[in-house]
C-alpha positions as CSV (number, residue, x, y, z in Angstrom):
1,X,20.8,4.4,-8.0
2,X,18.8,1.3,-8.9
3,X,15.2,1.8,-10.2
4,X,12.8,1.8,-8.0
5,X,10.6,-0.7,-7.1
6,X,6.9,-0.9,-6.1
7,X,5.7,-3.7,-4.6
8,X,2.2,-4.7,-4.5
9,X,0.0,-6.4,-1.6
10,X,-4.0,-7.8,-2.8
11,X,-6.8,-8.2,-0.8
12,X,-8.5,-11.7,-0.1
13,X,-11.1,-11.5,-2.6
14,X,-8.7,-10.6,-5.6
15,X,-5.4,-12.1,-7.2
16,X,-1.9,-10.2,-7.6
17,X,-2.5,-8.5,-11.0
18,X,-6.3,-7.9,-10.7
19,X,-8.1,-4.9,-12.6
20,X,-6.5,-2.3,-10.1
21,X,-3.3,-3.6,-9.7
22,X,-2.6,-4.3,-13.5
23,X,-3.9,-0.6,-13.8
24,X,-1.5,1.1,-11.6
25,X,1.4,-0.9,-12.4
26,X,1.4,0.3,-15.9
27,X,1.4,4.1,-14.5
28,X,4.3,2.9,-12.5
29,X,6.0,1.4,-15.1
30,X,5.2,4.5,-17.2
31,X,7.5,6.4,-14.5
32,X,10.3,4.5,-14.5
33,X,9.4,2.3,-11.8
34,X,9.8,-1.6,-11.7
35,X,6.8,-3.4,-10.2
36,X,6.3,-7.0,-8.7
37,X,2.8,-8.6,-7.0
38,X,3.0,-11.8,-4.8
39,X,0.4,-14.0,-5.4
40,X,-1.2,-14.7,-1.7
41,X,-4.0,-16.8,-2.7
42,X,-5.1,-19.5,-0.5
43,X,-3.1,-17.4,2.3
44,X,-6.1,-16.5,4.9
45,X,-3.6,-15.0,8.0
46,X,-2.8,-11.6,7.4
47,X,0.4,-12.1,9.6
48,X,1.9,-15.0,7.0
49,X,1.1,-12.7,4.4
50,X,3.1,-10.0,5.8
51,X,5.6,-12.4,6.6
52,X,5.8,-13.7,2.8
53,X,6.1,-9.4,1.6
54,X,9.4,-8.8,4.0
55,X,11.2,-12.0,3.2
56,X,10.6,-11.1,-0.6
57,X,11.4,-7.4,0.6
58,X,14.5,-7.6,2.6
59,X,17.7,-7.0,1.2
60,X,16.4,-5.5,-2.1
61,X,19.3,-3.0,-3.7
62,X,16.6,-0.1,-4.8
63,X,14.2,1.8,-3.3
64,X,11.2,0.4,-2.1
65,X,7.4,1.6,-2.1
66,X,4.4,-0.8,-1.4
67,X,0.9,-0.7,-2.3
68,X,-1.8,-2.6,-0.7
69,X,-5.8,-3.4,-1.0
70,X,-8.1,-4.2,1.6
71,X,-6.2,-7.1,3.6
72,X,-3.1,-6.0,1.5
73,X,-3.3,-2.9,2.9
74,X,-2.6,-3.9,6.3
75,X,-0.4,-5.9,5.2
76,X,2.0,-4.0,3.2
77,X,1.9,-1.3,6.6
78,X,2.3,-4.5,8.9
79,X,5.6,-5.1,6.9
80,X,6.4,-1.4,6.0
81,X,7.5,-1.5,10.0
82,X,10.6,-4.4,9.4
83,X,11.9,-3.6,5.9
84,X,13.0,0.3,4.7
85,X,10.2,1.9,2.7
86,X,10.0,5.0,0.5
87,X,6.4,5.4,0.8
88,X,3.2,3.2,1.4
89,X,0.1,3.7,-0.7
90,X,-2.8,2.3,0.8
91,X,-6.7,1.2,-1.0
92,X,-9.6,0.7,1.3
93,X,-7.0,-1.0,3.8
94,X,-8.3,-3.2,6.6
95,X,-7.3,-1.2,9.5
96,X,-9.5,-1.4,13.0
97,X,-10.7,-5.1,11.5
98,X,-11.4,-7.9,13.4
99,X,-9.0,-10.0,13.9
100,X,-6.5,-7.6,12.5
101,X,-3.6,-6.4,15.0
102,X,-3.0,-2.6,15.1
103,X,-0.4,-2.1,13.0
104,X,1.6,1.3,12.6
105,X,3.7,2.5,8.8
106,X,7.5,2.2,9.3
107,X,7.4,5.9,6.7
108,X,6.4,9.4,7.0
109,X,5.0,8.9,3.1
110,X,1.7,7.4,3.5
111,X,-1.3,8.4,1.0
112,X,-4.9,6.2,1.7
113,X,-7.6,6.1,-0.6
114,X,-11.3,4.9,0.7
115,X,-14.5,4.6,-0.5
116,X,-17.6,6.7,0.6
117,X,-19.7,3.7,0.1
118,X,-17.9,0.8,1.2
119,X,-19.6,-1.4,3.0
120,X,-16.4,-4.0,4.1
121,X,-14.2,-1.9,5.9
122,X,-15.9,1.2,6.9
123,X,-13.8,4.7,5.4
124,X,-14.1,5.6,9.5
125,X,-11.0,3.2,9.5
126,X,-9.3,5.0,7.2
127,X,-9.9,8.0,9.0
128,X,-8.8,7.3,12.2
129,X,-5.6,5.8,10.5
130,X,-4.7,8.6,8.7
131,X,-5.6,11.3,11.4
132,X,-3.0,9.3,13.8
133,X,-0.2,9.2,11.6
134,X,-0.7,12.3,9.2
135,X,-1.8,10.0,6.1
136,X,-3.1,12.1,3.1
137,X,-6.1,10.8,2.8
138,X,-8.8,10.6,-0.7
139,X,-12.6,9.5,0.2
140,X,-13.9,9.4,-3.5
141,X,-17.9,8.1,-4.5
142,X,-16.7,4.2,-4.7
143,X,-17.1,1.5,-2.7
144,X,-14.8,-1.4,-1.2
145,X,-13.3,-2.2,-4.5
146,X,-12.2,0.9,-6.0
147,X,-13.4,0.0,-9.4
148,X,-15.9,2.7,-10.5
149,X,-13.3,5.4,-10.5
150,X,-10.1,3.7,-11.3
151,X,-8.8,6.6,-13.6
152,X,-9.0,9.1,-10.2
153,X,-7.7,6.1,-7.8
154,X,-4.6,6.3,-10.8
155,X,-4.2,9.9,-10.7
156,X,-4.0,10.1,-6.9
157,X,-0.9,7.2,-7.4
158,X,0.9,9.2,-10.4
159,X,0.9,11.6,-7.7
160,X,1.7,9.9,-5.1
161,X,5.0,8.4,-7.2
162,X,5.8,12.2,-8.0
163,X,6.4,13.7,-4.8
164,X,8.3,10.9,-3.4
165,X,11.9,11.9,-2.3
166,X,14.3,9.1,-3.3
167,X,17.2,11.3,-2.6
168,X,16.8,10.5,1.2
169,X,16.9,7.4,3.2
170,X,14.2,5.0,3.2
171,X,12.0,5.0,7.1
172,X,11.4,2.2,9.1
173,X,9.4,3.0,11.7
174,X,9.3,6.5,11.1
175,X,13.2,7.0,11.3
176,X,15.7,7.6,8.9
177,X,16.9,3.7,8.0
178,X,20.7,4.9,7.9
């Protein structure tokens, strides 16, 4: 089986190997996995951005996980729904956001992660999102960015990484990709 591979989505006010990105990587690289961030800057349409993840997405030979903050959350779900995904980890995503389509994960392995006190995308969002599709959801003391408490936003991804099942078939659109 080929390594595999998590992706990683950012949000409109950061770059593709920010603080929190750079951060988890390494404990994904630390686990065996390979990792890859698409630089989406001067990209404003969620939708193109989504678009630009599954055409770098499709057809890869390994498992696939993606990761996304803030816009980069939706977006990484938005595509999670035309390419086959292990799992979806998901920071303060834009979900319920103006001018932001409904979007539903194409996996069963979804874990969210919201601040108490952000004050961009409310952590209601997250809670409706995660209520309707069975998310695991973390609200920790933090706000939109995640930063304060980066080593418990890193523990809740080792774990994430660990109970993923790479034995079975990737999901798209909640069904077995086979």
């Amino acid at each position: 089986m080929e390594k595999p591979l998590v992706h990683f989505a950012h949000g409109m006010g950061s770059g593709p190997w920010g603080i929190k990105i750079t951060h988890l990587a390494a404990l994904a690289r630390d686990r065996g996995f390979e990792v890859e961030s698409l630089d989406y800057s001067g990209m404003d349409s969620p939708q193109d951005r989504a678009e630009k993840l599954v055409a770098a997405c499709r057809g890869l030979p390994g498992p696939l996980v993606l990761v996304g903050s803030s816009m980069g959350g939706w977006v990484a779900t938005a595509a999670s729904a035309q390419v086959p995904v292990s799992g979806l980890f998901l920071m303060a995503p834009a979900f319920y956001f103006p001018g932001y389509p409904d979007v539903s994960p194409g996996c069963d392995q979804v874990e969210v992660v919201h601040g108490w006190e952000d004050d961009v995308i409310l952590f209601e969002h997250s809670v409706r999102f995660s209520k309707k599709y069975g998310a695991n959801l973390h609200l920790i003391r933090d706000d939109h960015r995640l930063s304060k408490r980066i080593d418990l936003l890193g523990e809740f991804f080792a774990g994430f990484l660990g109970r993923l099942d790479f034995t079975a078939a990737p999901c798209l659109s909640g069904k077995s990709a086979s």
